[in-house]
N, C-alpha and C positions, 0 to 999 in steps of 0.2 A: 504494500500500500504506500502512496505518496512517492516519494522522488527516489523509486527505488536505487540508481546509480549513488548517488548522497550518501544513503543509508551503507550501501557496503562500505563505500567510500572511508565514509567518518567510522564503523566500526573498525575497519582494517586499522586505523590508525590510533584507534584506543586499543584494540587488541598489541600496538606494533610498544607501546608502554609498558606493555606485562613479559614481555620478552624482545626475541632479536627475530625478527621474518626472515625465514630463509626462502622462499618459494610462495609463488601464488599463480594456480590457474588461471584462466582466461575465465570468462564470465558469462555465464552459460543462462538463456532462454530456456524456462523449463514447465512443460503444463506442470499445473498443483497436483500434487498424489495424496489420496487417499480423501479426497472431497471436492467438489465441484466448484470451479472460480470462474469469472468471465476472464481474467486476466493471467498470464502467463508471470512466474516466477521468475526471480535471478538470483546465479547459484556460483559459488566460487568457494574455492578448498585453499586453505592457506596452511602450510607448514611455520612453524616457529618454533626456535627455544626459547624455553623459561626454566628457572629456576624454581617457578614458584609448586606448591601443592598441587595434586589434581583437584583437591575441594576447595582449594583459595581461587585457581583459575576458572572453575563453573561461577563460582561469587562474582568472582571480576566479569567475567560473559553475562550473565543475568542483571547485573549493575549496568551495564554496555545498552545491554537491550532497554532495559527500563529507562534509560537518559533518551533512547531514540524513540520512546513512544509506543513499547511492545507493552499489550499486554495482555495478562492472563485471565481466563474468564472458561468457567465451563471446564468437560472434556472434550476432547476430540481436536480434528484437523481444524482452522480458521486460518483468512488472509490477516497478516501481521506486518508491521514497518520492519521488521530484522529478526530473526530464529538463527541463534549462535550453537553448533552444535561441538562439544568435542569430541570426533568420531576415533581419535588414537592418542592415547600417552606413551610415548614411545614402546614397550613391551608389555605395559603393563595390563590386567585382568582385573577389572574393578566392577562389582554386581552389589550397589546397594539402592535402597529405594531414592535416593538424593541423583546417583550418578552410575551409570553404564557404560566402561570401557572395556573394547572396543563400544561401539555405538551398536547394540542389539540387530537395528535396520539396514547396517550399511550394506550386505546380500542384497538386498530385496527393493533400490533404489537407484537407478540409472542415474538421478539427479544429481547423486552423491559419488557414484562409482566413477561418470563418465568426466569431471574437474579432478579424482582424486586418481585416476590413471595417467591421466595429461603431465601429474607432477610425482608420481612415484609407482609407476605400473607394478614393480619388482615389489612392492613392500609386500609383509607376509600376514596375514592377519592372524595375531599370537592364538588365536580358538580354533579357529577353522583351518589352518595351515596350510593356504588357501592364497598367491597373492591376488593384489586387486586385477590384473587382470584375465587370473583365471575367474575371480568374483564376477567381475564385469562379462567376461564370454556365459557366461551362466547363468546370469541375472535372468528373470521372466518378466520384467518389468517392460512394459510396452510404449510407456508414456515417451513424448516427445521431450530430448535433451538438443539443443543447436548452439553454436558460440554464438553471443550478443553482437550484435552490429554495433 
């Protein structure tokens, strides 16, 4: 929702405060999954290090969201200004009701698979031992992923 180039924009760059960017997709046009939008999404994978905790860094992501006007309301899918997701902390397996490392969905998302192949095809997903582009050749997700004009 709203000016969506803005919103990566300005998150990349608070995100680029909690650590060093090493790498960043291209910025992908992508129908919504898993609910109905008149509008198309944009989707972009950014690598970085940080130093900090995996549960400092969701705080600081959720802090991000909430300054650009994300908000929560309800269950389910909804159109939102920014969804900051962390889909890998370098090897690690984290399953609490707070946080999901790897990211539970990233199989089953072409939106996510197709910016995070573009910048690390080789990485191995530490569960499925699995990299993302065997993920991505395997995905059954049909929905439309395109690079943003």
């Amino acid at each position: 929702m709203g000016d969506r180039l803005a919103y990566l924009s300005t998150s990349k760059e608070m995100l680029g405060k909690a650590g060093i960017i090493i790498q960043s997709s291209s910025i992908y046009d992508t129908e919504p999954w898993g609910f109905v939008h008149n509008n198309s999404f944009l989707n972009q994978v950014i690598s970085f290090r940080t130093n900090l905790d995996p549960f400092v860094l969701l705080e600081i992501t959720q802090k991000i969201e909430l300054s650009l006007g994300r908000t929560r309301e309800g269950t389910g899918y909804t159109a939102r200004t920014i969804d900051i997701d962390i889909l890998f902390y370098n090897d690690m397996i984290i399953d609490t009701p707070e946080l999901c490392i790897p990211h539970p969905a990233i199989p089953d998302r072409r939106f996510v698979l197709v910016p995070l192949h573009e910048i690390a095809p080789d990485l191995k997903h530490p569960v499925l031992k699995k990299t993302i582009k065997q993920l991505l050749k395997d995905c059954n997700d049909t929905l439309t992923v395109l690079k943003h004009l």
